[in-house]
N, C-alpha and C positions, 0 to 999 in steps of 0.2 A: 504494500500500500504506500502511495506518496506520502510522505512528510506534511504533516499539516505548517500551512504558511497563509499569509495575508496577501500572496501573489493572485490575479485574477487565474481562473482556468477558465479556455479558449478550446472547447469543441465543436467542431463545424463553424466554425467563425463566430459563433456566441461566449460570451466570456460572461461569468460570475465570480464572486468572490470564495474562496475557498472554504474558510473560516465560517461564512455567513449562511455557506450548502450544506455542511458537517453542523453547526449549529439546529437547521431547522429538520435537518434527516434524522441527528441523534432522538428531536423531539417525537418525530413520527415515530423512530422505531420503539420506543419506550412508550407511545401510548398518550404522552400527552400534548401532542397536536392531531386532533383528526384525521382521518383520511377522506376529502371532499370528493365528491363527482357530480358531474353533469350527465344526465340523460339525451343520446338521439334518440327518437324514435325509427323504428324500422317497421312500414308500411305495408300491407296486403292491399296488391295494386288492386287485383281484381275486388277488391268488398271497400274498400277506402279507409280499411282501419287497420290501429296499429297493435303488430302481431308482437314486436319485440323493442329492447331497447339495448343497445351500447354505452356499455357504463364509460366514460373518457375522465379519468384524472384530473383532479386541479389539486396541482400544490402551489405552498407561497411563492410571491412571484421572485423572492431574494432566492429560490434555489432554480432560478433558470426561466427564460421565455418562453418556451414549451415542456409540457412532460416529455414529450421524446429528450429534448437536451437533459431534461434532467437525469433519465433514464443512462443517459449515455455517459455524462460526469458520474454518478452513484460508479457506474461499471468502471468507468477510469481511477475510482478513489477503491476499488475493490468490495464495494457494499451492493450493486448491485439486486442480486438473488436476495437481501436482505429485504430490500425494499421493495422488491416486484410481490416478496411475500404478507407484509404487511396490504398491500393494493390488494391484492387477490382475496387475503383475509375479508378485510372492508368488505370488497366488492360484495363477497358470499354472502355477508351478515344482512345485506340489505337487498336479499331475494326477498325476504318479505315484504316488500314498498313495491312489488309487484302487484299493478292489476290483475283481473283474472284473464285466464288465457292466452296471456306474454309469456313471453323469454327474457330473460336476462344475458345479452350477451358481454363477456370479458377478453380482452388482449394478453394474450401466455406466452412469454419468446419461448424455444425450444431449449434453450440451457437452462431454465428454469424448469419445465415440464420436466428434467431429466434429472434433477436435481430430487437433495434428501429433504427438501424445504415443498417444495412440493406436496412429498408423500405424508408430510405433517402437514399440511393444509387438509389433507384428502383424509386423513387418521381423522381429524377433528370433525368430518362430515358423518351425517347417516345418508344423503342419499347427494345426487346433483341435480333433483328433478326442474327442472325449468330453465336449469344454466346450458349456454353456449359457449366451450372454450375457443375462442378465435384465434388460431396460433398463428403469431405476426410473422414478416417477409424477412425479418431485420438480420438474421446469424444463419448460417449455411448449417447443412442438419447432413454429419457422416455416417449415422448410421440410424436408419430407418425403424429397423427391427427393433431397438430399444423403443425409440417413439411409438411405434403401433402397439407394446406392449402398455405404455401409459393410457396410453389413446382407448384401450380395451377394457384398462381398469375405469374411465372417464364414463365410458357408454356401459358400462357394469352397474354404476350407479345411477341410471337415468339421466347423464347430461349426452349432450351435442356437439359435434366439431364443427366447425368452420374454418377453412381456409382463406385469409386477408388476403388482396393487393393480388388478386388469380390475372395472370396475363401480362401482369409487368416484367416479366421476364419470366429462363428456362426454370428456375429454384423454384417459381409456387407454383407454377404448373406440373412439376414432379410432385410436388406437394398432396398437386390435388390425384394423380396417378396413385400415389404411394398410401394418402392418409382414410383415401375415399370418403373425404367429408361429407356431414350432411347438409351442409350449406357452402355457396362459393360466393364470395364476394368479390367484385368485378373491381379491379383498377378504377382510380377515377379518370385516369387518361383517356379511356375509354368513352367515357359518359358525357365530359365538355365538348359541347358543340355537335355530338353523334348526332344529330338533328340535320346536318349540312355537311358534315364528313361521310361518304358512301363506306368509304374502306372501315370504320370504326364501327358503323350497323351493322357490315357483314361480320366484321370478329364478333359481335356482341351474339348474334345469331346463332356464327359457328359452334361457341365455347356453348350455348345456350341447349344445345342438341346435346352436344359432350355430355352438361348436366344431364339431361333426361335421360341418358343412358345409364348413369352413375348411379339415378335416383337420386340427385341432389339438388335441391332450390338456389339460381340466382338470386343473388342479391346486387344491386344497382347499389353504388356508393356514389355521393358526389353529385346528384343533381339539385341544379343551382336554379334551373330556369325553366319557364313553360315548357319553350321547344323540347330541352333534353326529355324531358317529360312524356310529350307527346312521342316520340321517337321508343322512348323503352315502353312507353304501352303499346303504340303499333309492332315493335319485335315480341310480345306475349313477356315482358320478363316480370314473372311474379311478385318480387320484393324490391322495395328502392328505400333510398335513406340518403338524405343530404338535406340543404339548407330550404331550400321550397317545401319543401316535405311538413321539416320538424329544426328547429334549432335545439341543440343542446342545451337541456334545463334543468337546475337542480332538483325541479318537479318531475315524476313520469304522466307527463299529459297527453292528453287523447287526442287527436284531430281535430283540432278546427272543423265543424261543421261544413260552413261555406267549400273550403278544400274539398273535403272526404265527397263532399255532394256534387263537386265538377271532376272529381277523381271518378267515380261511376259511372257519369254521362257520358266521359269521354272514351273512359274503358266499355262501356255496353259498345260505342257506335264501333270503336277498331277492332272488339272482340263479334262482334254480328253482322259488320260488312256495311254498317246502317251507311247511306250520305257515299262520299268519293274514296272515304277508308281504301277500299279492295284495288281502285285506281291510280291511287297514288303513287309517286315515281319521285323517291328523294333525290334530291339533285343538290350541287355544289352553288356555295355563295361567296360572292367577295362584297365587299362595302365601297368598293367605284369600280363602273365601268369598265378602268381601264387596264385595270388589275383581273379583273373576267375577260376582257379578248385574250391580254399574255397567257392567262391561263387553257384556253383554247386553243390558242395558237401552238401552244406547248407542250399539249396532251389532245391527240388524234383520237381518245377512248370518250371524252369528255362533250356530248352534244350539246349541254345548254347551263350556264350559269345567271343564278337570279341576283340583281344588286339591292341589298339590304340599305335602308337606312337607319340610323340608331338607335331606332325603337324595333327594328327586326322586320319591321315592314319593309315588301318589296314595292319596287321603284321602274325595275325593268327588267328584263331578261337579256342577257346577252346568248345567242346560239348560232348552231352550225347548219344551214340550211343547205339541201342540195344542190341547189341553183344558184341562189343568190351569196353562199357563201357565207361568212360571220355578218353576224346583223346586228343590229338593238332594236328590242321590242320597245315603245314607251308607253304605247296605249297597252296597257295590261288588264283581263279580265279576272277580278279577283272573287272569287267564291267561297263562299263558309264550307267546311269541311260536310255537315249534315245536310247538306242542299241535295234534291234530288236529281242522278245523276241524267234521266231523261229531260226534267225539266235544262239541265245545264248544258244538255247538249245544244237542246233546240234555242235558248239562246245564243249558244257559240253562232249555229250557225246561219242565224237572222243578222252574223255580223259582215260589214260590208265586205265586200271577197277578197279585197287585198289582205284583210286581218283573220280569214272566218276559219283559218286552219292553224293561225298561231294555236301554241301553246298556254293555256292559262295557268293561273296563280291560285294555291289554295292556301285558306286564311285559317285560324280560327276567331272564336268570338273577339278578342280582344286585337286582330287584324296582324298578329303575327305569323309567319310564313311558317307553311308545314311541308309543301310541295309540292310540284306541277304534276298537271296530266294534261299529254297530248291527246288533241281530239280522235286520231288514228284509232288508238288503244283504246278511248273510251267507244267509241262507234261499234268496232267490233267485239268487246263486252256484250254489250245491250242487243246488239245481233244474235251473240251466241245465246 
């Protein structure tokens, strides 16, 4: 262990004072500073309510800007597993601040799971009925077999696995190979912007199949905004949790009605086909023009990008037409998602003929962009 001193320590470019981290860790470990959390909630897309929650740490703020730093100073001062065990303690004690029919999920590094601090956590239980251990991405795991042997004593007593941060790389995707969790929770690299990134709704898809074979529920981390939103209900993903959702609270609180109740209208029409749902064709967005032709010009796979303005709304379409080559649309026909797709056709095409085979824009209520559908594809829909 390092020498206690009044020198700042600098991990990951965050620096605390050494003295002042060892002061308030001593506190926690002895019991007399609490162990605080905050509550996310974790969402059942299809019914609008919440199925679980993620316990997330606050310690004081004199031992570090985030609990990760502090986590990682502890492990640098050799305390550590001391620490992660008091957390884990806390977290357990307050399964009973669970509503009915939650989960409680907690973050477990693997050198801890593996650890004798651990199996004294676990000695002090009668069961894990309702808990989620979330084993984080952060330490590389050499050998499996001890883990799946924890992992068996976990689901022995009624608790859950979940795998963090699935898809950010090759380590938690062995993870999820190796631990066969019962839950995956999705990078949130994944989830910013999948609304207008094509290549990020197909991983989300991809990985989304892989679960169902596992028998394991996605779980969406990290959506921030309508769009992301609209995006992982039209891919079917079960569970989501981010700041739109639920902010972390030292209450476990239930959904916001208003939410929960445009949470189901929106999941009834992408789960039943209702409105443009089945037609819709997500496509790429830039925020000028001219940044959407380079990006056509650039990518041959790429037929039409729509130019957002700040509030998300579309402004025009830039695309690759057969004839005329890259174009900008500016007369845009913009449609609410739940519009009838025959009534929308027969508008398109009462529209004067230079324009009656563009492409339109679909909105939702609040006139944010969800996606285009060309009239082509919608004609021969309603044909078939």
């Amino acid at each position: 262990m390092q020498s206690v001193g009044s020198s700042p320590l600098t991990i990951g470019g965050d620096s605390t004072n050494e003295v002042s981290f060892l002061f308030h860790l001593e506190s926690i470990l002895r019991g007399d500073t609490p162990v605080l959390f905050h509550y996310q909630p974790i969402v059942d897309l299809s019914r609008g309510i919440v199925t679980g929650y993620e316990a997330l740490v606050r310690f004081p703020p004199a031992m570090g800007p985030t609990p990760d730093v502090s986590f990682e100073i502890a492990g640098h001062l050799g305390r550590r597993l001391e620490l992660e065990t008091a957390v884990s303690a806390a977290a357990l004690n307050n399964r009973e601040l669970l509503p009915p029919n939650c989960f409680l999920s907690l973050n477990v590094s693997p050198p801890f799971l593996l650890s004798d601090q651990w199996q004294i956590v676990l000695a002090s239980l009668s069961d894990l009925g309702g808990i989620v251990i979330e084993i984080t991405e952060g330490e590389s795991i050499e050998n499996y077999e001890h883990i799946r042997r924890c992992l068996t004593q976990i689901r022995a007593l009624g608790g859950n696995i979940a795998v963090d941060d699935a898809g950010a790389g090759y380590a938690s995707l062995k993870h999820v190979v190796e631990m066969k969790p019962a839950f995956i929770k999705l990078d949130r690299m994944f989830i910013t912007n999948c609304q207008s990134e094509p290549a990020k709704s197909a991983l989300i898809e991809m990985i989304g199949r892989a679960a169902n074979r596992l028998d394991a529920w996605i779980i969406a981390e990290g959506i921030e905004t309508l769009g992301e939103l609209n995006e992982i209900l039209h891919l079917g993903v079960p569970l989501g949790q981010g700041f739109y959702l639920g902010r972390p609270n030292p209450v476990m609180r239930p959904m916001a009605k208003e939410r929960a109740a445009d949470i189901l209208s929106r999941n009834h029409a992408y789960q039943s086909g209702v409105g443009l749902q089945k037609h819709l064709e997500i496509c790429a967005t830039e925020s000028n023009p001219e940044t959407a032709q380079t990006l056509l010009s650039c990518n041959q796979s790429i037929e039409a990008v729509v130019v957002l303005d700040k509030w998300r709304r579309p402004v025009e379409i830039v695309e690759r037409h057969p004839m005329a080559g890259i174009r900008r649309i500016f007369d845009i026909l913009k449609i609410q998602l739940l519009s009838d797709p025959a009534e929308v056709l027969h508008r398109a095409l009462t529209r004067p003929a230079i324009t009656r085979f563009d492409p339109f824009a679909v909105i939702d209520n609040q006139g944010e962009f969800l996606g285009i559908v060309s009239i082509d594809r919608l004609m021969r829909a309603l044909l078939n």
